[in-house]
N, C-alpha and C positions, 0 to 999 in steps of 0.2 A: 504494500500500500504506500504507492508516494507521498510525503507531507510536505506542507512548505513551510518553509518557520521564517516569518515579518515581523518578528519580538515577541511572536506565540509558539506552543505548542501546537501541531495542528494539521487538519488538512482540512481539505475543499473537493471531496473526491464525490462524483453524481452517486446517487444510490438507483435503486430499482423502484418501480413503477409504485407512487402510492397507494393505498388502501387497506382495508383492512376486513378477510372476509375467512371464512370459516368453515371446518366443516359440523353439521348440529348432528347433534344424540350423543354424543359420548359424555359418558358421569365424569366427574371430576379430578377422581383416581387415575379412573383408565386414561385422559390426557396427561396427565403430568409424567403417569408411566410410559404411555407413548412417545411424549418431547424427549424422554433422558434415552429412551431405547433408541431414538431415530438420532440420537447426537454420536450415541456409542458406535453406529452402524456407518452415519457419515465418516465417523473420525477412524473406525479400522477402515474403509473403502481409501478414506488419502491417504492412508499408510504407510499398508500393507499393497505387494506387488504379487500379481496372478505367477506364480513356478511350473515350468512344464508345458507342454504345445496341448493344443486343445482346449485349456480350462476356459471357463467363460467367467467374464470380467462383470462386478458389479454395477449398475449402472448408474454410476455417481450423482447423474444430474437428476434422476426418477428420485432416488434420497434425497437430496437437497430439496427437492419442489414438495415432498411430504412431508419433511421438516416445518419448511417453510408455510404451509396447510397449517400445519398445529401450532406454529407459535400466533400464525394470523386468529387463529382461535383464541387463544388465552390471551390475545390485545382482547378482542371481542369479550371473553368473559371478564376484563377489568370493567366494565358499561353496566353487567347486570345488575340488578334488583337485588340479587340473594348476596349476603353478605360471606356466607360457606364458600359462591360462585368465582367471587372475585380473591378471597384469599387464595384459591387453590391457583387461577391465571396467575397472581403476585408471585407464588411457588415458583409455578413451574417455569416462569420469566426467570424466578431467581437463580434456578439450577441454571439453566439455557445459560443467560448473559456470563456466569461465573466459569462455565464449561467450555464455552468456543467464543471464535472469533465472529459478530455480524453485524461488519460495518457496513457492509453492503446493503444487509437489511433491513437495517434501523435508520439507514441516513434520510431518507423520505417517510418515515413513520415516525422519526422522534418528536415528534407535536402532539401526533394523537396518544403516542405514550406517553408525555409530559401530562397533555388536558386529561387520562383518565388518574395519574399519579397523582396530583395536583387535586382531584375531585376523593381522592382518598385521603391524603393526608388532611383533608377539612373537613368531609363529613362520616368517614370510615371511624370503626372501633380503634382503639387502639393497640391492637395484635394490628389490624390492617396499616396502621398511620408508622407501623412499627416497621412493616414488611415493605410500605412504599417506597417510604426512606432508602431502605437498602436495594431494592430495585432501582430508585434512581441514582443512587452513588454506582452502581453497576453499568447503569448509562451511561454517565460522562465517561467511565473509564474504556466501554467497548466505541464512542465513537472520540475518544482520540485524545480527549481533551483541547479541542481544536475549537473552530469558529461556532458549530452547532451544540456542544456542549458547554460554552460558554453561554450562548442565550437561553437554553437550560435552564442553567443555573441561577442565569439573572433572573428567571420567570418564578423559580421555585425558592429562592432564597429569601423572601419576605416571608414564604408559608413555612418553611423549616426555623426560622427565627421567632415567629412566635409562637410554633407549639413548642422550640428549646424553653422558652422563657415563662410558659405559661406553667403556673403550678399548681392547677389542679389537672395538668394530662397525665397519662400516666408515665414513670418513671422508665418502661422499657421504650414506650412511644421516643422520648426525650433523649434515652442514650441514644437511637439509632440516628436520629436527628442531630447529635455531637458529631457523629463519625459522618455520618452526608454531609455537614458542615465543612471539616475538617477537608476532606479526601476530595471532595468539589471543587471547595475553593483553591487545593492544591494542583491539582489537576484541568480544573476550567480556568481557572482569572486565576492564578498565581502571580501573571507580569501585570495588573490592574494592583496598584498600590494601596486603593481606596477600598476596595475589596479584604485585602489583605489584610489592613489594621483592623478595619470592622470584626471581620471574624475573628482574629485576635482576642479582639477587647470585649468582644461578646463571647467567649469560649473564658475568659479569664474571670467575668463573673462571676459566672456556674464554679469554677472552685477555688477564687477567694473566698469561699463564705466557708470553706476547710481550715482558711488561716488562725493563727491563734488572734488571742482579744490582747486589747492594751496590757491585760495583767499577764500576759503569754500563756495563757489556759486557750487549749481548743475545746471549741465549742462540742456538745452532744448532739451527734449527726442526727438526723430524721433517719427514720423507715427509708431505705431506698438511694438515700443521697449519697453514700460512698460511690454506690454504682454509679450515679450520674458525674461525682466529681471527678472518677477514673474515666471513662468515656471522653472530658472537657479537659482533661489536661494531656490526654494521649492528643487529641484531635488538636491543642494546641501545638502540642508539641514538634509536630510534625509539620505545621504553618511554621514556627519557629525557623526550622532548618533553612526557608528561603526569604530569611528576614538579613539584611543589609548590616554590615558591620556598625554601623553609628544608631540603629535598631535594637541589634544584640546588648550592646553597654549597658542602654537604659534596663532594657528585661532581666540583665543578670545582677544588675545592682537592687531590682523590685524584688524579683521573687527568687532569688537563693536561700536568702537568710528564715521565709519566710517558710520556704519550702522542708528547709532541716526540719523545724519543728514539727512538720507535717508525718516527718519519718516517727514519730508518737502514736498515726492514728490508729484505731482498735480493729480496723478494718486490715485484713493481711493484701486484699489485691490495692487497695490505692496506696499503701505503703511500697508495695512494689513499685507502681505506676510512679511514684515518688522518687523514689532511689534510681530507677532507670533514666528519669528527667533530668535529675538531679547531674546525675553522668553524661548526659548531651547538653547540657548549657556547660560543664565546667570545661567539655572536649570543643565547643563554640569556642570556649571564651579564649583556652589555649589558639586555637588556631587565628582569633584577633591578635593575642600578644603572647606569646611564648612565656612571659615570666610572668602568667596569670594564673592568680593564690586564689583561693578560696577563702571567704573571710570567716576566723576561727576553725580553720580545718584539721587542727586538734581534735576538738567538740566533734565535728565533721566524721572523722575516722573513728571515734571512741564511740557513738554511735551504730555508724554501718556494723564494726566487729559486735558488736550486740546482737545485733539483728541477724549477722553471718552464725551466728555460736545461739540462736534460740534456741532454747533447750524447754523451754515452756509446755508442760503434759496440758495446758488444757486447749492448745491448739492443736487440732487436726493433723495426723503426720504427714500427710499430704501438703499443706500448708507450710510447715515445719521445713520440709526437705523445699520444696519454693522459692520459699524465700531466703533461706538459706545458701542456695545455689544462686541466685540472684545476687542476693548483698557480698557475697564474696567476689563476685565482678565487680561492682562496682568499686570495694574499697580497694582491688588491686588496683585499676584505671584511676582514681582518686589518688593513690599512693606514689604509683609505679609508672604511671600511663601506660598500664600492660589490659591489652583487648584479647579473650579467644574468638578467637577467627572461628567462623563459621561457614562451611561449602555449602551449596545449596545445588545439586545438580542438576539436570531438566532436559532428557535428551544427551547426546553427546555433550552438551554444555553445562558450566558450570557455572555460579554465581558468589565471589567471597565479601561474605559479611562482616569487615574489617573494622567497622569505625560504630559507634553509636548510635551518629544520625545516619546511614545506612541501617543498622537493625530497625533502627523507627522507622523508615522510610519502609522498609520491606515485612514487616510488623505489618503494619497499615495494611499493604495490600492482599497480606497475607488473612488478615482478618475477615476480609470482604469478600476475596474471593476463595478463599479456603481450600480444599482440595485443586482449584482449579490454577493454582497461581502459576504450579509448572508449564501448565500448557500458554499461558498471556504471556510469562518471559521467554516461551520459546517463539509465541509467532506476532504476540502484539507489539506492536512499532510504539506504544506509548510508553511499556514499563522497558521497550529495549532499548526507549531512550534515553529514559533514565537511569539505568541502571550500566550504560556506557556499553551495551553488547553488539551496537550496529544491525544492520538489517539484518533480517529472520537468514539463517540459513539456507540453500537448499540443499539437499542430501543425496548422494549417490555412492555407490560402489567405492569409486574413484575417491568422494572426499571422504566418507567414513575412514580409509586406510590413512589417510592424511593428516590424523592428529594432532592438532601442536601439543606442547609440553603443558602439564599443571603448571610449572611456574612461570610459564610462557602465556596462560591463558588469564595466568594471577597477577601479573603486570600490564595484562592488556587493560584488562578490566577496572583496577586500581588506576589507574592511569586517567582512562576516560572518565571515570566515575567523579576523580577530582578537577578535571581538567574544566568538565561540563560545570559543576557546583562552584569552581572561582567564577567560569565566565556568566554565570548567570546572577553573582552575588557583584561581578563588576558592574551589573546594565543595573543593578537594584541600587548600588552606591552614588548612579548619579542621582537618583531621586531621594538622595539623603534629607533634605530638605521638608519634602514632604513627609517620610518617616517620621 
């Protein structure tokens, strides 16, 4: 998929003929089963290759137009009446968009999936305002983060803003709502500066109310609000990564200090959520100035080793072994600036998880699209752009034997991965001003 990039991520590529039409009677089960069988069936047909004279080849394009049959369906059942109707279309969108590539099929239908998205996150329960959310962060990500995902964004970004902020919705509606925040604005309007701070500063709400009080007591969470403030500070954090060095200063000089005491809270995942952040602003803050301390990072480390050495029985061992594992990175990286490197493979290819804002970054999309994330770094042009791996492959006999070396593929990748992230934090430094 060619893109062009004019200070965007992106592309302008025609799609296929609009509409949106279906075929009727199947129950709700049986399409959702259908879409994930007819994806598995597409995706061994481009595979795999017919061995031996005679066999008879699958007919690639007969799959594809069946495929494309049922997902026009479950556009279709986003419009129903029945509220059972439309969750199951949200599903089986969600498998679909998380599993393959369909930028061809979405480019001329993402309006009508925005208007039926848009009609759920406002009048839908909230399992559905939950499931929309993540159907449309799934959007932006399959059409490119380009010029169509960006009006997307701009179209649904007043409705995700006020069911984040609204407190009587509910709390799962809300988180998913942090993370379509988050992964949108990073991916649609990342290079929109005004964009940028907004969801910042609206993401920064939601878990300053974790902060301690004047007398340094954290406050007694609500029912629910751990989950919501871990959702709003990953979803920051990860806006964070493409924030401009005269940006960075101010947020590490706000919320460092405030964040430590945060590593107190009773909650074991936002203490995670915590200590991980914690470790990407101080790896920021090094890469602004090399001889950047941490303030009281004494307190700092005598802390993390607490947290690394819980030995506490009335925590879950599960929980126990967690966070344990966790705060022992981080206090190495705090101590040492020692990272374990993480491979991530996908295909012949590999992905190393070297640095912080890397695991956040790939964290992220690893969340959203789950199972499916090996197959978008092997063929999506979005996460291969950011993650420095250059256009998709293609594969033959020929290059399979062709291998370059791991350490050959570990400096390609390290390379571009930083090369991309200076040149994009240089075009952000001219708008320091507005920052």
């Amino acid at each position: 998929m060619p893109r062009s990039k004019k200070g965007k991520r992106g592309s302008s590529k025609p799609g296929v003929k609009n509409g949106v039409k279906g075929e009727m009677g199947a129950s709700d089960d049986e399409l959702t089963s259908d879409v994930v069988s007819h994806y598995s069936s597409a995706s061994e047909t481009a595979s795999v290759m017919d061995e031996g004279t005679g066999g008879e080849q699958v007919d690639e394009q007969t799959a594809q137009e069946e495929t494309e049959d049922k997902l026009k369906q479950c556009i279709d059942n986003l419009m129903d009446k029945s509220s059972k109707t439309r969750l199951a279309g949200l599903e089986s969108l969600r498998q679909a968009f998380s599993s393959r590539l369909l930028y061809e099929f979405l480019t001329e239908r993402r309006l009508t999936v925005s208007d039926c998205l848009e009609r759920s996150l406002k009048k839908g329960s909230s399992e559905e305002q939950a499931a929309a959310a993540t159907v449309f962060t799934l959007l932006c990500i399959q059409l490119g983060g380009g010029d169509e995902a960006e009006e997307g964004f701009k179209m649904l970004r007043p409705i995700l803003t006020a069911l984040l902020m609204d407190n009587s919705a509910s709390i799962t509606a809300r988180q998913s709502c942090a993370r379509a925040l988050g992964m949108c604005c990073y991916v649609s309007a990342a290079e929109d500066g005004e964009d940028l701070i907004k969801s910042l500063a609206l993401l920064e709400s939601l878990f300053m109310s974790s902060y301690p009080n004047r007398e340094g007591t954290l406050p007694t969470p609500k029912p629910g609000s751990p989950g919501l403030h871990c959702a709003a500070l990953q979803a920051w954090s990860l806006l964070v990564t493409l924030c401009p060095a005269s940006r960075l200063t101010v947020l590490l000089d706000l919320h460092l200090p405030k964040l430590q005491a945060c590593l107190q809270s009773s909650d074991v995942n936002y203490r995670i959520a915590v200590g991980e952040t914690i470790a990407l602003l101080v790896e920021l803050g090094r890469d602004i100035d090399e001889d950047f301390e941490v303030e009281d990072s004494e307190s700092l480390c005598q802390c993390l080793k607490s947290l690394a050495t819980d030995g506490n029985k009335h925590r879950a061992k599960n929980d126990r072994r967690k966070q344990r594992s966790i705060f022992r990175e981080v206090l190495h990286y705090i101590e040492n600036e020692d990272f374990t490197e993480e491979k991530i493979r996908f295909g012949v290819e590999s992905v190393y998880i070297d640095s912080w804002m890397r695991r956040r970054i790939y964290d992220a999309f690893k969340e959203i699209l789950e199972s499916g994330v090996r197959h978008h770094l092997q063929l999506n042009p979005l996460l291969r752009d950011i993650f420095g791996l250059g256009a998709p492959l293609i594969l033959d006999a020929a290059v399979k034997g062709n291998k370059i070396s791991r350490f050959e593929k570990h400096l390609f990748n390290s390379a571009a991965f930083k090369a991309r992230t200076k040149q994009r934090n240089k075009v952000r430094d001219k708008r320091a001003d507005v920052m």
